[in-house]
Rosetta silent file (secondary structure, phi, psi, omega in degrees, C-alpha in Angstrom):
SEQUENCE: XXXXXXXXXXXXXXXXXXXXXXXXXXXXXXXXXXXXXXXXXXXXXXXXXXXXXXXXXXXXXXXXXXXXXXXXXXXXXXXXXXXXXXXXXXXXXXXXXXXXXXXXXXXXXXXXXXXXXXXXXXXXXXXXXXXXXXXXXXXXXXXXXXXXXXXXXXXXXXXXXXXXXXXXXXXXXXXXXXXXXXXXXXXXXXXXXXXXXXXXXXXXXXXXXXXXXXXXXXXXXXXXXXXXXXXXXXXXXXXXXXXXXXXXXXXXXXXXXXXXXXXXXXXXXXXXXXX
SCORE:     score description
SCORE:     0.000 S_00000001
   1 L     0.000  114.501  159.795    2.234   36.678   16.401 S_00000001
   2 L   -42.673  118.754 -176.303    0.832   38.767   13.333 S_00000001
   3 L   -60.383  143.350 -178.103    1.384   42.438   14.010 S_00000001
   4 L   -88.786  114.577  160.471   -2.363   43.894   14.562 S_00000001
   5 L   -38.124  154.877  140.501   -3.372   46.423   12.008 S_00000001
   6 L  -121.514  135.921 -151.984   -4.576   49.721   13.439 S_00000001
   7 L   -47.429  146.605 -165.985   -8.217   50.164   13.346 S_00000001
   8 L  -131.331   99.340  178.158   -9.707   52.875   10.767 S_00000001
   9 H    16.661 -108.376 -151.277  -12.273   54.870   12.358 S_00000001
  10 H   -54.650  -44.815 -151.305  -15.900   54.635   10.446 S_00000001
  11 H   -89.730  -63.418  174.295  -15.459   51.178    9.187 S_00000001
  12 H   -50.685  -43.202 -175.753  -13.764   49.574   11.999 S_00000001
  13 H   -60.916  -32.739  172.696  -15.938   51.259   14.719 S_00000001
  14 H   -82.018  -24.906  148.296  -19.172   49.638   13.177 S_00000001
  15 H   -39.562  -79.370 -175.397  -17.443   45.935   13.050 S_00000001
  16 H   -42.963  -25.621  170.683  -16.702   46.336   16.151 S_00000001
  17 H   -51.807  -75.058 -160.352  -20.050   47.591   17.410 S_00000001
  18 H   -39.611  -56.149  161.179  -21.492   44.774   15.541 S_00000001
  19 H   -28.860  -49.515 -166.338  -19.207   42.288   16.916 S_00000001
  20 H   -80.732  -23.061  170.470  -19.962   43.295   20.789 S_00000001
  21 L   -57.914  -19.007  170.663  -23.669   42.346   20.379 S_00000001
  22 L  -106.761  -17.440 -168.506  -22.238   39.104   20.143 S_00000001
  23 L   -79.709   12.713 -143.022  -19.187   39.302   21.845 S_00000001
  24 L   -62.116  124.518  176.352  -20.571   40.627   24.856 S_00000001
  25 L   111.369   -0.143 -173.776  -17.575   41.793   27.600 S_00000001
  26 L   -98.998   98.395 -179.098  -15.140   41.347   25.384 S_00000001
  27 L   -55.052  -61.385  175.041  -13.236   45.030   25.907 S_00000001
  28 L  -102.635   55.892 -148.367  -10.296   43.923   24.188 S_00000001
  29 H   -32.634  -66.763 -133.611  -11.542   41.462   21.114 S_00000001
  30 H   -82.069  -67.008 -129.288   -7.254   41.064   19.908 S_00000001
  31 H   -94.672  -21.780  177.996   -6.079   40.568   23.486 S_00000001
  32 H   -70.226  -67.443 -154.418   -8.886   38.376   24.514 S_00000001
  33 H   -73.109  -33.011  171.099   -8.496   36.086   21.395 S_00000001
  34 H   -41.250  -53.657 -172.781   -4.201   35.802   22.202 S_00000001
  35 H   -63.302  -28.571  176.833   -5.455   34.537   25.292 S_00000001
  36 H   -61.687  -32.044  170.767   -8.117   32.296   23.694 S_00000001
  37 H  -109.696   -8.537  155.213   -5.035   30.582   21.475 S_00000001
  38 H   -72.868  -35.206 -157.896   -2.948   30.542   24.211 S_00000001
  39 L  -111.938   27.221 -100.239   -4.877   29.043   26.303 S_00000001
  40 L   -80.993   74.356  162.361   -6.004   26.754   23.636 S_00000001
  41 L   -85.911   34.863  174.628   -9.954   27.527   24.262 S_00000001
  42 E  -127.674  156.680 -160.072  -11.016   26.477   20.959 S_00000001
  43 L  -121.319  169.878 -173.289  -12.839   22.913   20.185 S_00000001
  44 L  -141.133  126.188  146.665  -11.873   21.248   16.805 S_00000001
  45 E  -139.828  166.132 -167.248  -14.590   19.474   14.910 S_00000001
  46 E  -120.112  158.935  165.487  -14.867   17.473   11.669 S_00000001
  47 E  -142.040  142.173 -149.279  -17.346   16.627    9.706 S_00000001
  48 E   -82.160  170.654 -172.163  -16.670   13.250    7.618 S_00000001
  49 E  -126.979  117.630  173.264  -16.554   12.898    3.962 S_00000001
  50 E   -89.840  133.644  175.849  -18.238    9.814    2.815 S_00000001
  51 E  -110.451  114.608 -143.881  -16.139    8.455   -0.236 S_00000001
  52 L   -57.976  -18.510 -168.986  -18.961    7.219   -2.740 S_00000001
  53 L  -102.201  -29.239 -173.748  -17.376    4.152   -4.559 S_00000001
  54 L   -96.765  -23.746  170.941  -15.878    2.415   -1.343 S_00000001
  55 L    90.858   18.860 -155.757  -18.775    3.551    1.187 S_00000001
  56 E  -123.064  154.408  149.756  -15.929    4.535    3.589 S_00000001
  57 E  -121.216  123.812  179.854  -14.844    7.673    5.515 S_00000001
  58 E  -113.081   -9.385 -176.079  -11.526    8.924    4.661 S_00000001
  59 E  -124.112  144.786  166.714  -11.751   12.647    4.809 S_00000001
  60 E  -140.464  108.985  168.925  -13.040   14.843    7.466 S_00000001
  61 E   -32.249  118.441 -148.567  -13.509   18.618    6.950 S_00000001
  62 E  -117.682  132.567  161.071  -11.913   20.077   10.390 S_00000001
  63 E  -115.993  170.459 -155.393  -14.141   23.241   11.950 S_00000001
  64 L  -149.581  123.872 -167.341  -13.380   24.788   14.489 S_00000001
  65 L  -125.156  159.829 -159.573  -15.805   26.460   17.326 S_00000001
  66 E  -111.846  100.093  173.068  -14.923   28.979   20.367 S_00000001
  67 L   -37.279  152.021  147.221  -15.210   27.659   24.452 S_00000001
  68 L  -175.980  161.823 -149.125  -17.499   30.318   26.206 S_00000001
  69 L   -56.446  173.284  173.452  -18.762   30.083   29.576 S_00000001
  70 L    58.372   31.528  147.221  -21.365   27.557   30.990 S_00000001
  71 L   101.563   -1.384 -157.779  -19.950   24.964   28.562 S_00000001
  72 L   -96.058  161.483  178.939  -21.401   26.618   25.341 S_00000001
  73 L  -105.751  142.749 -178.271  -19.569   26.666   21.979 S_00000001
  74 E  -119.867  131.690 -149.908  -19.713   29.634   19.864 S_00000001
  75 L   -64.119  132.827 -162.156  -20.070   29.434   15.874 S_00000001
  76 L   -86.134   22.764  151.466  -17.122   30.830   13.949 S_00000001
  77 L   -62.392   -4.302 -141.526  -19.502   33.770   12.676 S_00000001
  78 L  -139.036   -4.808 -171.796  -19.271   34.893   15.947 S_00000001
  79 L  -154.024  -51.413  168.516  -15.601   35.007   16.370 S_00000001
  80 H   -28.891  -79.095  163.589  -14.049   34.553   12.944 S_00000001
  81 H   -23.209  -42.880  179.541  -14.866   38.581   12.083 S_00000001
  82 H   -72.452  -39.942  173.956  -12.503   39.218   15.100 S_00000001
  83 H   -57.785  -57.099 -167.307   -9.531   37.282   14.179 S_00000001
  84 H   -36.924  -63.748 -167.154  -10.178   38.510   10.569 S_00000001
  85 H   -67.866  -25.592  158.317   -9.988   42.303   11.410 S_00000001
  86 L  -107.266   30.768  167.817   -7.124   42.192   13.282 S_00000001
  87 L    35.023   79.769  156.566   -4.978   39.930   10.685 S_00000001
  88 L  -132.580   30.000  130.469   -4.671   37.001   13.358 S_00000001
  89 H    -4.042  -97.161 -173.012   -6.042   34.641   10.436 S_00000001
  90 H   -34.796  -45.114  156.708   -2.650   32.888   10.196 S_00000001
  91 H   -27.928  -77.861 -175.191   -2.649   32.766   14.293 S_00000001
  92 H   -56.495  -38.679  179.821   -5.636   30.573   14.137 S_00000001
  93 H   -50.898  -49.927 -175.136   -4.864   28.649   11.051 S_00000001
  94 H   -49.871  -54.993 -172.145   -1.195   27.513   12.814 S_00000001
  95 H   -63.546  -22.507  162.964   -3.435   26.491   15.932 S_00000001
  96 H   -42.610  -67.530 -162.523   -5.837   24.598   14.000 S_00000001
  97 H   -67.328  -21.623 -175.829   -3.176   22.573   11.724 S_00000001
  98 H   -90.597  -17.834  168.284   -1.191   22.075   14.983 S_00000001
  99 H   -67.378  -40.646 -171.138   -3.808   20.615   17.007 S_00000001
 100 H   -64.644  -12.792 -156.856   -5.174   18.385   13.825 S_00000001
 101 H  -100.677  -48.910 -158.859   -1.268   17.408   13.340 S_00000001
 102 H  -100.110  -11.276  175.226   -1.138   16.222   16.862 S_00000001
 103 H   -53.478  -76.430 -147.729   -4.925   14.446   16.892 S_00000001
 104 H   -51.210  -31.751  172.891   -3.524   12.155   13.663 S_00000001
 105 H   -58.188  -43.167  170.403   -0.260   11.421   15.502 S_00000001
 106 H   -74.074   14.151  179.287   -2.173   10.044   18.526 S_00000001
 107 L    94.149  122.731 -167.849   -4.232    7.950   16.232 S_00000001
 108 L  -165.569  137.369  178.414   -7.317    8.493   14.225 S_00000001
 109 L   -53.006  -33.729 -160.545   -9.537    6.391   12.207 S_00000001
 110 L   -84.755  160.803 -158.581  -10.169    8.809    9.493 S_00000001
 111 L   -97.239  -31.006 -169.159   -7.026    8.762    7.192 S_00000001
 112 E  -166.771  110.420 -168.515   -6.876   12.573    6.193 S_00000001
 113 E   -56.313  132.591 -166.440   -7.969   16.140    7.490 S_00000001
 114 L   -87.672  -62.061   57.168   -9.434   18.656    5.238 S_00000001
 115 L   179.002  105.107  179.495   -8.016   22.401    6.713 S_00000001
 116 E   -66.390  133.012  147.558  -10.101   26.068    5.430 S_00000001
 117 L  -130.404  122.642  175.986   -7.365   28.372    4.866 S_00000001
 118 L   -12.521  138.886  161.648   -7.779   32.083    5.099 S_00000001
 119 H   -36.056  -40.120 -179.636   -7.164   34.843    2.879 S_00000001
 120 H   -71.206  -32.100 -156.387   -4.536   36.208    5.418 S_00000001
 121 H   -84.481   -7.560 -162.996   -2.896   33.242    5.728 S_00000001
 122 H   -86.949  -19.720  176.466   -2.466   32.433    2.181 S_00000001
 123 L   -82.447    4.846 -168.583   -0.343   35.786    1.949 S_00000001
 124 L   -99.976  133.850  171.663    1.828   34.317    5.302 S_00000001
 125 L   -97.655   -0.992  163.123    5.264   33.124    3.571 S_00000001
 126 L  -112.921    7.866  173.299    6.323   31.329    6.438 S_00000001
 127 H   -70.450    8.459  161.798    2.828   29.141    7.562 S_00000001
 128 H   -82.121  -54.675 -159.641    4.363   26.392    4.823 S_00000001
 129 H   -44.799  -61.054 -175.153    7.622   26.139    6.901 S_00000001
 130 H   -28.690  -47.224  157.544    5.193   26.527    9.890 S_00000001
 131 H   -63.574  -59.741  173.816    3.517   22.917    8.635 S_00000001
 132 H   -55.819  -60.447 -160.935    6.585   21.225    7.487 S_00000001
 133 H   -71.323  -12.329  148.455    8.321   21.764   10.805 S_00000001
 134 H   -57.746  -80.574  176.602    4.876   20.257   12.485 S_00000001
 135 H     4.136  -70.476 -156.632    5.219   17.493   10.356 S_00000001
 136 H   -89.997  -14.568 -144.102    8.878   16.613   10.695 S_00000001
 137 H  -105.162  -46.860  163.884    8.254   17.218   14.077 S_00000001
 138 H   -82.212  -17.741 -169.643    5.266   14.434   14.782 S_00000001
 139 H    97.423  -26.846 -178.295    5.929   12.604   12.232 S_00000001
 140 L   -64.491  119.729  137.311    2.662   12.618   10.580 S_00000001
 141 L   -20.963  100.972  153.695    2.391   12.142    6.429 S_00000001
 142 H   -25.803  -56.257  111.810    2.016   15.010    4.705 S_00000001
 143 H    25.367  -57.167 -176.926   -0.316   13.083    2.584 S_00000001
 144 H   -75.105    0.924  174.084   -2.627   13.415    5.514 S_00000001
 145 E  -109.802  148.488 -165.892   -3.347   16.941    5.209 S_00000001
 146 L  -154.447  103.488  164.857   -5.520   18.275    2.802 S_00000001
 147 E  -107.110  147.529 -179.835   -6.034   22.816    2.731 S_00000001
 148 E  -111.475  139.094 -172.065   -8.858   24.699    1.140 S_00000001
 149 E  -119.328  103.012 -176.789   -8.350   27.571   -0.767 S_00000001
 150 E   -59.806  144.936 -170.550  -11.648   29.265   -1.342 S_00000001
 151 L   -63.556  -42.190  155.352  -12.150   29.893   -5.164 S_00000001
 152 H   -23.622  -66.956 -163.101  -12.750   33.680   -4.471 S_00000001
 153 H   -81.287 -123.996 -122.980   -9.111   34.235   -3.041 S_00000001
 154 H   -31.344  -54.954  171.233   -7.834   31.407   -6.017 S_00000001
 155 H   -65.200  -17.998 -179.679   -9.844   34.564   -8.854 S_00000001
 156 L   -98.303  -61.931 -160.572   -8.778   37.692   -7.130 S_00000001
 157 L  -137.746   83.022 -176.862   -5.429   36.790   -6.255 S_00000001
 158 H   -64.907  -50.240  177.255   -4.344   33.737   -8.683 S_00000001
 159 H   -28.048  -92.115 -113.786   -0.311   34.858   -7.568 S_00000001
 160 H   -83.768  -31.055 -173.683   -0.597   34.954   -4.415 S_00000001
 161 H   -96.265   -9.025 -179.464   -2.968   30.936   -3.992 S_00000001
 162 H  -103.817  -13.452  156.950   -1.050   29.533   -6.565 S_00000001
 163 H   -72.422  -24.704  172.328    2.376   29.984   -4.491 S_00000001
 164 H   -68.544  -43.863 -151.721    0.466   28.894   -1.352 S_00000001
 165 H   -78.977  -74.327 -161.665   -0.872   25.676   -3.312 S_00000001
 166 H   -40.272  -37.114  176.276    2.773   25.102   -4.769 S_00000001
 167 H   -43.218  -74.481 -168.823    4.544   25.763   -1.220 S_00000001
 168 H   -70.347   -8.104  177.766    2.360   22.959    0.164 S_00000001
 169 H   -89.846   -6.383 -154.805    2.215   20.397   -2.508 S_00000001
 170 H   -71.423  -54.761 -179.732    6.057   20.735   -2.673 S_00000001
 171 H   -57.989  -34.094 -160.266    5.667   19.099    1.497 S_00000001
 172 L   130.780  -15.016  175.730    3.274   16.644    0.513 S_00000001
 173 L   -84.853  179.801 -174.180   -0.140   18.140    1.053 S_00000001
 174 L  -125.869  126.957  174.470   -3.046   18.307   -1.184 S_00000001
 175 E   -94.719  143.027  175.841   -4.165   21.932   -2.320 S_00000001
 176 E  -136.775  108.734  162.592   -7.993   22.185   -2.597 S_00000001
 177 E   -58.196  157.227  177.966  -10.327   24.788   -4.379 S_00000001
 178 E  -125.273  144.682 -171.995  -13.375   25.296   -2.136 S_00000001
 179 E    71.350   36.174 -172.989  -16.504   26.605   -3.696 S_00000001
 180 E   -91.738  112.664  176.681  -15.806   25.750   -6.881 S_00000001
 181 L   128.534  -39.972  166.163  -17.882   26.632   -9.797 S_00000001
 182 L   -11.155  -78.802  128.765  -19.691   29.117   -7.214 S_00000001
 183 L   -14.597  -92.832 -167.996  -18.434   32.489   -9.658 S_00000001
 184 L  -174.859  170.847 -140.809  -18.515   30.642  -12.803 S_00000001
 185 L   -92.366   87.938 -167.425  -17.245   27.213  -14.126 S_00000001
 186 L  -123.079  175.500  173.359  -13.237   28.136  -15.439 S_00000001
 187 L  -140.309   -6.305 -175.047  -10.638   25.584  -15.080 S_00000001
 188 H   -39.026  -52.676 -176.711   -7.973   27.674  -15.830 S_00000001
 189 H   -70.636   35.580  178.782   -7.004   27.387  -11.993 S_00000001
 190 H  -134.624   -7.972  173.811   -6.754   23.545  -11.987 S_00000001
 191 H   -72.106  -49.783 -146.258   -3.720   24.285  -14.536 S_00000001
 192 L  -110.993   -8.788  162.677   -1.499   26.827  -12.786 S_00000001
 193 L   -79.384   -5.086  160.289   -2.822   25.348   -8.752 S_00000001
 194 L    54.567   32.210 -167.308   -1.744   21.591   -9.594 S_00000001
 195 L   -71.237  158.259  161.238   -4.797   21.004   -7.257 S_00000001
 196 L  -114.810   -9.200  150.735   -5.730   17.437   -6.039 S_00000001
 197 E  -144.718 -170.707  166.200   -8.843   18.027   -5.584 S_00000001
 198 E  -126.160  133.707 -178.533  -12.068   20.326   -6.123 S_00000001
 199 E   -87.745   60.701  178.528  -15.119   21.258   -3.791 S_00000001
 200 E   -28.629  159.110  174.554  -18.582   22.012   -6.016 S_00000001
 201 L   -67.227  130.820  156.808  -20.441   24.619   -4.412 S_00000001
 202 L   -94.513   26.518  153.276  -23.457   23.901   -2.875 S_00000001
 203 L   -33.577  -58.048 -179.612  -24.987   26.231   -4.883 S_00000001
 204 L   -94.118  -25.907 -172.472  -24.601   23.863   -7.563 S_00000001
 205 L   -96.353   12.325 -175.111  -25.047   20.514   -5.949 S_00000001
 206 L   -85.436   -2.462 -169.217  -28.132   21.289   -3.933 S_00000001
 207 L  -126.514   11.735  172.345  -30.214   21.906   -7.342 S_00000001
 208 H   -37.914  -76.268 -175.616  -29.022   19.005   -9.705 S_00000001
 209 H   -66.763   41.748 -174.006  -32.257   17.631   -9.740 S_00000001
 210 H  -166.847   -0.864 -161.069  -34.056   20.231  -10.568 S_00000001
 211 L  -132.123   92.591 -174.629  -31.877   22.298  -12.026 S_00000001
 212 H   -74.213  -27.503 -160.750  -30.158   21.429  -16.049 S_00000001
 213 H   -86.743  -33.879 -169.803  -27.926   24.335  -16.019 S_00000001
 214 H   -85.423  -72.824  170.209  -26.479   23.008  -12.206 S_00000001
 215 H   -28.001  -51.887  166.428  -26.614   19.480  -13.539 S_00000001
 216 H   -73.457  -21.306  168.774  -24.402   20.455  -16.871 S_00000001
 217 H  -102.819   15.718  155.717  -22.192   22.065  -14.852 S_00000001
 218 H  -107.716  -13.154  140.302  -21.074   19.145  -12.131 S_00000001
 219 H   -42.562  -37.174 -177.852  -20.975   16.993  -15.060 S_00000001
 220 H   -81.535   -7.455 -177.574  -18.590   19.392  -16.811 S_00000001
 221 H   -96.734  -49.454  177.919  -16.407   19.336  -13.335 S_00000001
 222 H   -39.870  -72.977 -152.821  -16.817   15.068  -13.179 S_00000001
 223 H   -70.034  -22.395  172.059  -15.633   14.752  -16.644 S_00000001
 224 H   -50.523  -84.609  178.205  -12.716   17.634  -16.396 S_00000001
 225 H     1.961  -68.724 -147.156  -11.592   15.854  -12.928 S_00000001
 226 H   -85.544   -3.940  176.267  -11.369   12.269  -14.564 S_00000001
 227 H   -92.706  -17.576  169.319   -9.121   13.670  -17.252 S_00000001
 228 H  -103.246  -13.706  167.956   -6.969   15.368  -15.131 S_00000001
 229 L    61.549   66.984  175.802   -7.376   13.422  -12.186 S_00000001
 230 L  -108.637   82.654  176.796   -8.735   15.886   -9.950 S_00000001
 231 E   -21.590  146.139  148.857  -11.107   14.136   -6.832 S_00000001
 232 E  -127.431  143.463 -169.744  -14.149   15.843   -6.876 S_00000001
 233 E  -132.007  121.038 -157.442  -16.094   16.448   -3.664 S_00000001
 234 E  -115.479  114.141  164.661  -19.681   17.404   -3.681 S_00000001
 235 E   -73.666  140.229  158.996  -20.746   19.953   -0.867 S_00000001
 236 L    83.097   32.608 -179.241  -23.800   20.496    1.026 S_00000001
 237 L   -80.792   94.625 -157.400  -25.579   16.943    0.247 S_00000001
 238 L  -107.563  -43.657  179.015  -29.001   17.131    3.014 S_00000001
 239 L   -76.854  131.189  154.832  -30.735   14.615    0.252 S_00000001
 240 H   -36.508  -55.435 -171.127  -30.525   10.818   -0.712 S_00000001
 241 H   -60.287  -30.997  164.343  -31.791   11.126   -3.788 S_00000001
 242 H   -50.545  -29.735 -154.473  -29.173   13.714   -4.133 S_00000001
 243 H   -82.979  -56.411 -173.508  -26.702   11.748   -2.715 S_00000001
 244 H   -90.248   -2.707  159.739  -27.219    8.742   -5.088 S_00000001
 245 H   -59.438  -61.401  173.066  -27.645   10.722   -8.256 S_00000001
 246 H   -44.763  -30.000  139.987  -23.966   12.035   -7.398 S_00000001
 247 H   -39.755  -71.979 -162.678  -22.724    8.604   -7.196 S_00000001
 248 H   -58.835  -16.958  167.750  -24.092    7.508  -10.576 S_00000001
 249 H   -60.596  -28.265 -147.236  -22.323   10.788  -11.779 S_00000001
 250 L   104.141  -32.503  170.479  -18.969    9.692  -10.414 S_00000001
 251 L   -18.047  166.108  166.634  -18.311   12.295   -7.888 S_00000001
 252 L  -108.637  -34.883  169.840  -15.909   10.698   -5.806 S_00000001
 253 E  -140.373  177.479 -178.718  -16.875   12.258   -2.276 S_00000001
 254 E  -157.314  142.036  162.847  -19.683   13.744   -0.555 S_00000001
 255 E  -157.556  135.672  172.461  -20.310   15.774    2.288 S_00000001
 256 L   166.431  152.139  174.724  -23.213   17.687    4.020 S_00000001
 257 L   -31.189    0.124 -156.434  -25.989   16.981    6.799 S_00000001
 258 L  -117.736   -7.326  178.120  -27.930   14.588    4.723 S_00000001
 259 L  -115.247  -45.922  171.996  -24.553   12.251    5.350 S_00000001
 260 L  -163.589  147.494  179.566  -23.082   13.067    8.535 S_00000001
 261 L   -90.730   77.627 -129.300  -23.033   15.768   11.281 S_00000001
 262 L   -57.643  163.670 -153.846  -20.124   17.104   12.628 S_00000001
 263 E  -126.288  127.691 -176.996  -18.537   16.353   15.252 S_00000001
 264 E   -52.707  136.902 -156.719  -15.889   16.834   17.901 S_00000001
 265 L   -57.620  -54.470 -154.241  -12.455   15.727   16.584 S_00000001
 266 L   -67.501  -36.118 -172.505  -11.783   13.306   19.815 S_00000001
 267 H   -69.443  -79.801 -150.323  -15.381   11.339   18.702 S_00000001
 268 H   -49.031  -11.483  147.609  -13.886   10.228   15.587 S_00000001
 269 H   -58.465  -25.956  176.799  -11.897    7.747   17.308 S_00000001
 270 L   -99.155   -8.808  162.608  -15.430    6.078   17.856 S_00000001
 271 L   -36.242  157.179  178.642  -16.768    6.829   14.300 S_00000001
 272 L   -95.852  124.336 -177.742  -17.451    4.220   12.474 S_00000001
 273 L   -54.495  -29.009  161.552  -15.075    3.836    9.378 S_00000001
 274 E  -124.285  165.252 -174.982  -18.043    3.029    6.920 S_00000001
 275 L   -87.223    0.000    0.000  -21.209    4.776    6.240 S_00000001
């Protein structure tokens, strides 16, 4: 368990305020969420990646929502901030990859899990062992894992995401910018992160068509991609028309309400494998 910072007065006391309007009863946010991963009260759901030239789903973006009474699930805006402040990031991330690790062993249509990983966790030097020894342990193809490293953490602290990305491609995984282009359109980090793929913003892909400056830049990510042979996966598609102008670009995947809605992990045994 990641040792718990301790909280610094002004700044902490108004999280935490903030926090209990949503939180409400929860006296001890850190000892309440131990119990919450012990006691493995969290739901896992994906939301699918349609991949544009076969018409198939092969990827599914895994999210992850918080049990709370009377059945309801609560949104990780609402919980996330809690983990965060008390640097149990890495905590959740392990429980995440180890639940998603043991869905694909028991069988699952979709071929390969997408997994957001934190700022804290990308600074934990043992969650790659933590994943290989899942692995080796289930059995499960590296290959089948896929983590996103938002491009924020990849510009502030290139060290620290490009030793995360190397750790894990060394096992077998696929390092992913998230956001990408979001800040401004570099590629420098597709040199020294060896990524396999990249995640447009949806900044940029909600305004292609309407937008030349958003259009020239997911063109300028398509044509980087195919020279380096970096998937690109276009976030935040709610439109057709969007959806088949990004085909005729080439994108390679898509994902966002306008294709499919996420879902609880255990339903994707009944997904349908094409869209």
């Amino acid at each position: 368990m990641t040792k718990q910072p301790t909280p610094d007065a002004a700044n902490d006391k108004q999280l935490l305020e903030e926090l209990d309007r949503s939180l409400t009863g929860w006296s001890d946010p850190a000892a309440h969420l131990r119990e919450v991963l012990q006691r493995d009260e969290l739901q896992l759901y994906c939301q699918p990646m349609l991949t544009l030239q076969s018409g198939r789903f092969e990827i599914a973006e895994v999210l992850v929502r918080l049990r709370a009474e009377e059945e309801a699930l609560l949104p990780p805006g609402e919980f996330l901030p809690v983990f965060e402040h008390f640097g149990m990031m890495p905590d959740l991330d392990r429980w995440v990859a180890r639940h998603v690790i043991a869905h694909i062993a028991g069988g699952s249509r979709i071929q390969r899990y997408s997994i957001n990983v934190a700022e804290q966790t990308l600074a934990d030097p043992d969650f790659p062992g933590f994943i290989a020894d899942e692995l080796k342990r289930t059995g499960v193809p590296p290959a089948a894992l896929l983590f996103e490293i938002g491009e924020s953490e990849v510009l502030s602290k290139p060290s620290v995401a490009e030793g995360f990305a190397a750790a894990l491609k060394a096992l077998g995984c696929a390092p992913v910018i998230d956001g990408f282009a979001r800040r401004s359109v570099s590629f420098a980090p597709l040199k020294t992160l060896r990524v396999d793929f990249i995640k447009v913003d949806g900044s940029i892909v909600r305004n292609i068509l309407k937008s030349a400056g958003a259009l020239a830049k997911l063109n300028a990510v398509v044509r980087v991609g195919e020279v380096i042979g970096v998937g690109v996966i276009a976030e935040c598609v709610e439109e057709q028309d969007i959806l088949l102008r990004l085909k005729a670009l080439g994108v390679g995947y898509a994902q966002g309400f306008g294709i499919d809605q996420p879902l609880a992990i255990e339903k994707l045994a009944l997904h349908a494998a094409s869209g």
